[in-house]
C-alpha positions, -999 to +999 in steps of 0.1 A: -373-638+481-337-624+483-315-618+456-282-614+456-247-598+438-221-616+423-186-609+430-171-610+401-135-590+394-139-560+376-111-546+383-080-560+404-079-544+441-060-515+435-049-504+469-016-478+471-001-482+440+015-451+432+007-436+398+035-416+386+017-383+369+039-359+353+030-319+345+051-303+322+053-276+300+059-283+261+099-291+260+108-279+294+124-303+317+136-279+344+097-271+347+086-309+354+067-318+383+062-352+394+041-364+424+028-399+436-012-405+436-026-438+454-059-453+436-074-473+462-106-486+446-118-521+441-153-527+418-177-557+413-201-560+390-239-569+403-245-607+395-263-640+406-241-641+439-229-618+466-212-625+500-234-590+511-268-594+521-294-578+500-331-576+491-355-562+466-336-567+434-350-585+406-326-615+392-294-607+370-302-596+331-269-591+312-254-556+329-273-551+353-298-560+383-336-535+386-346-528+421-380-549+423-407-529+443-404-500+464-378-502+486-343-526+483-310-531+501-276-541+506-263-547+542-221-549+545-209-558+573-178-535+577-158-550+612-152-576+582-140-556+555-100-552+554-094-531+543-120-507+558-137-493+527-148-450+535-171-449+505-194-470+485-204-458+449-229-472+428-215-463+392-240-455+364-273-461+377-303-458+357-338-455+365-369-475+348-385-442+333-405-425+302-413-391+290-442-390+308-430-411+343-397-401+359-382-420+392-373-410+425-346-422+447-338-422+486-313-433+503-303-445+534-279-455+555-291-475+590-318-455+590-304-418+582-316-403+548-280-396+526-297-387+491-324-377+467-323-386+434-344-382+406-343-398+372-353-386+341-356-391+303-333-363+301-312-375+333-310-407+335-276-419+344-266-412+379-234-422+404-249-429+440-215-417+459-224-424+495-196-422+530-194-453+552-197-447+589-174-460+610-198-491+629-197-524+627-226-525+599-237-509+572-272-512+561-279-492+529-315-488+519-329-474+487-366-464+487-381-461+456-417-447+456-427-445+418-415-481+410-439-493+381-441-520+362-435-518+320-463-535+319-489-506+338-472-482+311-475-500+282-439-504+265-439-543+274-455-573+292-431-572+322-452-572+351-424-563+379-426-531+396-391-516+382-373-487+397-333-484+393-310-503+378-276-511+389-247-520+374-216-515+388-203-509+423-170-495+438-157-489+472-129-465+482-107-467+508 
């Protein structure tokens, strides 16, 4: 069964508004410096609906979406995308884990490994930061070997095989 994202506004699309920041010393105009920064970032938040294509995620809870088994993605089809987004971030991930069972996390894009992550008790909030290529489609795939269910560990009756969750994603352009 597929699940999907929802699109919903996080954040307008921010793309190159200029920012005005100022550095200056304590009382010392002739010393100001001013130059123009462009955010250009857009967010969604992970929901019931997505116009991306994706697999092995569990259905929405309140924040967030769980990958469900071993291995989940999210296929964007960028000869769509105007603008053409570089980078693709998943903010504050988290992974299912205990003292005693950590998770690990690969990730790929069409096919070529990007990252390793490993989750923690003691680190268990990570940003996925991950470069777009420049094709026609983008097929991001996140392999998670130690999924488990809560169940098979004993903190609740949950029987789905857990891994990361995510929350929030934002592309850069």
């Amino acid at each position: 069964m597929k699940h999907k994202f929802a699109f919903v506004a996080v954040l307008p699309l921010l793309l190159s508004i200029p920012f005005l920041i100022s550095g200056c010393e304590k009382n010392s105009e002739e010393n100001k410096e001013e130059k123009v920064v462009s955010l250009n970032t857009s967010k969604f938040h992970m929901g019931e609906s997505s116009p991306y294509p994706v697999s092995g995620f569990s259905d929405f809870e309140r924040s967030h979406r769980w990958t469900e088994g071993t291995k989940a993605s999210i296929t964007l089809p960028l000869k769509d995308m105007e603008p053409r987004p570089s980078h693709i971030s998943f903010l504050n991930t988290e992974g299912f884990v205990t003292d005693s069972h950590k998770q690990d996390l690969i990730v790929k894009v069409n096919g070529e490994e990007v990252g390793r992550y490993v989750y923690t008790s003691n680190n268990n909030n990570q940003t996925i930061d991950i470069p777009l290529p420049k094709v026609d489609q983008a097929k991001i795939e996140f392999e998670i070997p130690n999924a488990v269910s809560p169940s098979d560990l004993g903190v609740s009756t949950d029987k789905r095989k857990l891994g990361i969750s995510f929350s929030e994603v934002q592309f850069r352009y």
